[in-house]
N, C-alpha and C positions, 0 to 999 in steps of 0.2 A: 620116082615117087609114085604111090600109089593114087589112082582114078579120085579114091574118097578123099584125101587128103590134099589135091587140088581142088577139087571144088570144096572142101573145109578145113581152112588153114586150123581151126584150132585144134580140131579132129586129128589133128596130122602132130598137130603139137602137145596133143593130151598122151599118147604113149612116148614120148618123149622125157614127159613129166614122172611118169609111174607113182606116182603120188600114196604114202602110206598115211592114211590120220592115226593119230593117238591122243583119243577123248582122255583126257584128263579128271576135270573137275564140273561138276553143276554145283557151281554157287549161288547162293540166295542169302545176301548183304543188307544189312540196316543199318542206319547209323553212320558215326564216321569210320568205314573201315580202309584198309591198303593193302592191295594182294604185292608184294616186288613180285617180279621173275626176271633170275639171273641170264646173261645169254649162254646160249643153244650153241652145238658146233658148229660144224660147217653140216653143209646138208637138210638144216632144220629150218621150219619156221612156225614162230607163233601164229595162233589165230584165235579171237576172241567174239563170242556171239551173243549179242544183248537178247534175247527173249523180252526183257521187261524191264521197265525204268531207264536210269540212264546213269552214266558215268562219266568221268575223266579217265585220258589213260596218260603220261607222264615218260617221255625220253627223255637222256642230259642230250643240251643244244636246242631243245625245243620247246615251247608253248606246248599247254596241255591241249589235248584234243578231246573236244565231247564225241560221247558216242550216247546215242539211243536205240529206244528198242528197235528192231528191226534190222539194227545196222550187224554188219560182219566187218572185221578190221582182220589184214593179214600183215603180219610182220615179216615178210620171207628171208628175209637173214638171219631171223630168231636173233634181235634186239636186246639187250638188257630195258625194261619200261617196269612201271608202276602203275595197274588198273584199281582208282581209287573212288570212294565217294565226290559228290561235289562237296564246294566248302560249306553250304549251306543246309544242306542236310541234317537233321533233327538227333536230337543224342549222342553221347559219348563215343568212346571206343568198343566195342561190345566183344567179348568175348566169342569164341568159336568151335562149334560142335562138327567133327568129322566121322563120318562112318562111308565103308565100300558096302557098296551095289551091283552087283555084276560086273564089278573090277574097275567100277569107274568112284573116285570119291568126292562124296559129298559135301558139301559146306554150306552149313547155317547162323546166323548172327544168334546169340543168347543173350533174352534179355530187351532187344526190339523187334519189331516186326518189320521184315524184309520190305524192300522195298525196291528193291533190284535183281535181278537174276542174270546171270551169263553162265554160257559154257564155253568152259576152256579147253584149248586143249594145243598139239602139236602136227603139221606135217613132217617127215621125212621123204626125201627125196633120194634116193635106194643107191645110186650110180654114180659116179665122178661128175659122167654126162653130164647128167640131169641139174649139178651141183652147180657146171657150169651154164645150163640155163637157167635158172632159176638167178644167178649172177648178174642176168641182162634186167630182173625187175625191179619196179622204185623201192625203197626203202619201206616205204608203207601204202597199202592198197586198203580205201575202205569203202565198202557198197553200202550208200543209205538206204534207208528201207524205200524211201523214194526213186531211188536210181535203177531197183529191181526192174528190167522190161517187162514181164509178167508179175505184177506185186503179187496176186492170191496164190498163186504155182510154188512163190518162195517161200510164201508164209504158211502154209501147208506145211514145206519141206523142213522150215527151222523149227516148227511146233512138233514136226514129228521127230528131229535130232531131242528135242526137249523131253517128249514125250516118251521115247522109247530112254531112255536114262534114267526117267521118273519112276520106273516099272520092275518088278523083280521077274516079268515076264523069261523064257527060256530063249536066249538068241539075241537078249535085247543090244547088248553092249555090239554084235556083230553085226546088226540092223543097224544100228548108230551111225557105225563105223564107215560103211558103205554109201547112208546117208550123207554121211560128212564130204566123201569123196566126191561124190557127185554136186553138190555143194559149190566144191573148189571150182569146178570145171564151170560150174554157172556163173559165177563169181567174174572167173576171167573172162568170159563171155562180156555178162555185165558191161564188166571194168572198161573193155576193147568200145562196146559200144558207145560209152559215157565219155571215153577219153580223147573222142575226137583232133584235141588241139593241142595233145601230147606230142614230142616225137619222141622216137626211139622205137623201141620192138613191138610194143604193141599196137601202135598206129599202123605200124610197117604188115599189121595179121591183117588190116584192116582193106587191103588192097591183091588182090588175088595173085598177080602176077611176082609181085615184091615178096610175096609170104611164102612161096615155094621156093622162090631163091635163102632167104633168110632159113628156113628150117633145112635148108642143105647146109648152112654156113653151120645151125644149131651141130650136125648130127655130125658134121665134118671141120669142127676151126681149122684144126691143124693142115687140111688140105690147100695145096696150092692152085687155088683158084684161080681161072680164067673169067674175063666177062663173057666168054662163046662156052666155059660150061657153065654158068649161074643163069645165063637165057635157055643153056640147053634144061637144066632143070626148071627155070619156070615155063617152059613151053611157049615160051616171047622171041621177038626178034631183041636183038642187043638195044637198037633206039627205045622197045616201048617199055623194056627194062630199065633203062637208065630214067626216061620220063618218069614211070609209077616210082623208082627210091626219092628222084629230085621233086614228086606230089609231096610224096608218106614224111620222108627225112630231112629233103633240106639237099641231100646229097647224093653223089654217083655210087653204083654200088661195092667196089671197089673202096672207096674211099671210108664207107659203110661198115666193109669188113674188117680196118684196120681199126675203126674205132670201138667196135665187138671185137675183136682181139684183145686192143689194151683194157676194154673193160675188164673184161674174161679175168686176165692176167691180176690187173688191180685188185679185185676180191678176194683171186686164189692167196694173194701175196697176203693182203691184211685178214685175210678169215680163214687159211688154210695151214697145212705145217708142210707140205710140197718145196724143195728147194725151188731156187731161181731158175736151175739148169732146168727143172722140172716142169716148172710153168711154162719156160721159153718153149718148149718142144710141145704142150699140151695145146698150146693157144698158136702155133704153127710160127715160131721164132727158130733157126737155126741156130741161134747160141743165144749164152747169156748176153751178149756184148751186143746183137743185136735190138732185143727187146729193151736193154736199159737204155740204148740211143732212143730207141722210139719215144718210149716213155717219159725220158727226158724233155723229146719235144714235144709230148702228146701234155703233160701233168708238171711238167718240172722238176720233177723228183726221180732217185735212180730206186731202181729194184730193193737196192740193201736196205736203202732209208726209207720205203716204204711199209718194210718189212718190220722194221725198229718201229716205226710210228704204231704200226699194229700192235705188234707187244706191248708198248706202253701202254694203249687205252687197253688193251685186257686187262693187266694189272689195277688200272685205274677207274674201270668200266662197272 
């Protein structure tokens, strides 16, 4: 591993990510309106950025979530959700005016005056790899405008995602764009820092020693790991390795790897089209028959019928 990416685990984890955004929409909502968005393949994930006013945003299984200005919400499994007005909110349904802007489109409420703004839009994540880190985060990440560690530096940066999409300026959507990316990378920043009494991977960037073993495990699952190589890459002895996973995790790092394995695996199965044999060998299972034991004792559930459960909520999703 390289110099910089020991002394910064997320550095080491940001080319990993290769992160493409695709600006979508700059909405500007009054009234009672409701964007759905259907979900994303595998590889993708929503992200939605209040600029102004506030909203709900609506998964099935869940309580609505307020968002306000300031806030950035990521969806990284690209979620089927509904970013709606609150219930309270002044006037009808209003109809909706769209036009492109240097390739991004626009939306306007007809009829009342806005009272919310978000821009929307999508990452993609370019690599299988990548697909499979991207697998290890929660469900939903949102940074309040409060949780920013530099609040002006962000707000700067979201006014100028806003701003450069507002403009028929030459480059703007490719300003944006890049905007966006770097964004991400603040984001999980953020997120690492705020998440303190999380476990799992990002608590686990949070400790120097753990985060170079773990982004070997990223760039290698399939590899059959020793604890004398995961010390050799974190540049630890074995004891101060096992200490810093049983701070971050809870656990030995071994123990670690197999449950980032069966996560790995669990997503591929329910959000990928990859056979069984497929996964097993991607997430370092020598057969099928191995990984469905695991899993069995890891979830309860075999490979096949995970697989089924997925299809089903797609159909039903």
């Amino acid at each position: 591993m390289a110099a910089d990416d020991a002394d910064d685990p997320l550095s080491g984890l940001a080319p990993l990510l290769r992160v493409r955004p695709v600006l979508d929409d700059l909405c500007r909502f009054g009234g009672t309106w409701a964007a759905p968005h259907d979900a994303e393949g595998p590889g993708w994930a929503y992200f939605h950025i209040v600029t102004r006013g506030e909203c709900l945003l609506d998964r099935v299984g869940h309580g609505p979530l307020q968002l306000r200005a300031g806030d950035v919400l990521l969806l990284p499994h690209g979620d089927p959700h509904i970013v709606r007005a609150r219930p309270d909110s002044a006037g009808g349904a209003p109809g909706m005016a769209r036009e492109y802007r240097n390739a991004i489109r626009h939306k306007t409420s007809l009829g009342v005056e806005p009272d919310t703004e978000l821009v929307c839009g999508r990452l993609q994540f370019e690599a299988a790899s990548e697909s499979l880190l991207v697998a290890t985060l929660p469900d939903v990440i949102v940074l309040r405008a409060a949780d920013w560690p530099d609040t002006e530096r962000s707000r700067i940066l979201l006014e100028s995602v806003r701003d450069e999409l507002d403009t028929d300026r030459a480059g703007a959507a490719a300003i944006a764009i890049n905007l966006a990316s770097a964004l991400f990378v603040m984001m999980l920043r953020a997120h690492l820092a705020t998440s303190g009494t999380s476990d799992g991977l990002l608590r686990l960037l949070g400790h120097r020693a753990a985060a170079r073993a773990v982004l070997a495990m990223l760039r290698e699952p399939a590899r059959d790991w020793t604890l004398d190589d995961l010390a050799a890459q974190a540049a630890a002895s074995r004891a101060t390795l096992v200490r810093a996973f049983r701070t971050a995790a809870g656990t030995p790092p071994l123990a670690f790897l197999t449950d980032l394995r069966l996560g790995l695996a669990r997503q591929q199965l329910l959000r990928g089209k990859a056979s069984v044999a497929q996964v097993a060998a991607e997430v370092g299972y020598q057969s099928e028959g191995a990984l469905s034991r695991a899993m069995h004792r890891r979830y309860g559930i075999r490979p096949g019928e995970l697989r089924r459960a997925g299809g089903a909520a797609d159909k039903t999703g």
